[in-house]
C-alpha positions, 0 to 999 in steps of 0.5 A: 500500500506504501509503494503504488509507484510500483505498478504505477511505474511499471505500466509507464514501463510497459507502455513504453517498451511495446510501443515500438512493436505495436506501431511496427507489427500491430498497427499495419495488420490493423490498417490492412483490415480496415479498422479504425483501431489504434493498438498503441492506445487500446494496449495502454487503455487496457493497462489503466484499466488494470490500475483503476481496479487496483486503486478501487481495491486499495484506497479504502485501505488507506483512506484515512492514513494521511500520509499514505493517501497523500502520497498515493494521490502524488503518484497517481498525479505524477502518472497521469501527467506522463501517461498524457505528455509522453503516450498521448493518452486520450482524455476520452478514456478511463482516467485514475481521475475518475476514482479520485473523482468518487464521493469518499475518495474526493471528499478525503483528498480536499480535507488533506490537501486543506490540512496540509496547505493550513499547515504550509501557511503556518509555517510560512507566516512563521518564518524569520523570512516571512516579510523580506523580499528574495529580491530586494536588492534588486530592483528592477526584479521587483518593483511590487517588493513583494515579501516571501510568504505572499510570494509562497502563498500564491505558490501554494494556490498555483500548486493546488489548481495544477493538482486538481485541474485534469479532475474529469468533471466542472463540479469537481474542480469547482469545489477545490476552487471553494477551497482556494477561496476559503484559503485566501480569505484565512490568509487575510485574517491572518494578514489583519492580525498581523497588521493590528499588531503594527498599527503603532508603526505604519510606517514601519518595514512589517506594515509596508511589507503587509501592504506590499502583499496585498497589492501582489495577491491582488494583481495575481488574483487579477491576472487569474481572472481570465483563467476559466 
């Protein structure tokens, strides 16, 4: 349950090392006769079949092992992106986004990843570099002086959307797009605390710095608009 890398990995492999064969020998006996069929495509087709039933066996064994669901969420990610940029899988098919589409599984995905972001937002805050700029002595870099937990922050965001953006269906997506804004607006409050605390030195670096990080979120969030 710990290693689903393994046959993840393996079926990469597989795909790969008959690709040749399939499109040298299968393929012209398929065009002979006339079909439509692409043997490249229905071999791996076939082969994701076999994992969908393999991951249908064991997420509710680890449904609720926190480290081990999001590590097989990770690799399920990292198979999906190869299976579609490198063997052309088609999007009409059977996905492994289509078991993490399902009620329990999704569910328990948008709890960790809420968990783990909330986490990776406390220790950004906390952090001595929280209000400092990577590029401060650089101006022509960064005129916005934006400080580095907004800057991870809409890192965070942007990590979030490339995770859930191939989920098969809009309603789906949507209700990760909930969660972002529910962690938008925690890292507001979060903002305002910190500026009630600097109230007495507006003018000071922290308060410039909560300012100089709105105005960044902002104007990203602004660039993001356009983005269905």
């Amino acid at each position: 349950l710990n290693k689903p890398e393994w046959y993840l990995t393996q079926v990469l492999m597989w795909i790969g090392n008959h690709s040749k064969f399939l499109d040298d020998k299968i393929q012209p006996i398929l065009d002979k006769a006339g079909s439509s069929v692409n043997a490249g495509l229905e071999f791996s087709r076939a082969l994701v079949m076999l994992i969908l039933e393999k991951l249908a066996a064991d997420i509710p064994c680890l449904l609720y092992d926190d480290t081990l669901f999001c590590h097989l969420v990770d690799e399920v990610l990292l198979f999906e992106r190869e299976l579609y940029s490198i063997h052309g899988y088609l999007s009409s098919f059977p996905s492994c986004m289509h078991i993490l589409s399902e009620e329990s599984c999704f569910q328990r995905w948008l709890t960790v990843e809420k968990k783990f972001a909330l986490q990776k937002m406390d220790s950004m805050l906390s952090s001595e570099a929280a209000w400092i700029s990577h590029y401060k002595d650089i101006t022509d870099v960064d005129e916005m002086k934006v400080p580095d937990c907004a800057e991870t922050f809409m890192t965070l965001l942007l990590v979030i959307t490339d995770r859930y953006k191939n989920l098969p269906t809009a309603s789906r997506k949507l209700q990760f797009l909930g969660l972002q804004k529910e962690l938008v607006d925690d890292f507001r409050i979060r903002l305002t605390q910190v500026m009630k605390e600097e109230t007495r030195a507006s003018l000071g670096f922290r308060y410039c710095a909560i300012l100089n990080a709105v105005n960044y979120i902002a104007t990203v969030l602004a660039d993001w608009a356009d983005n269905v």
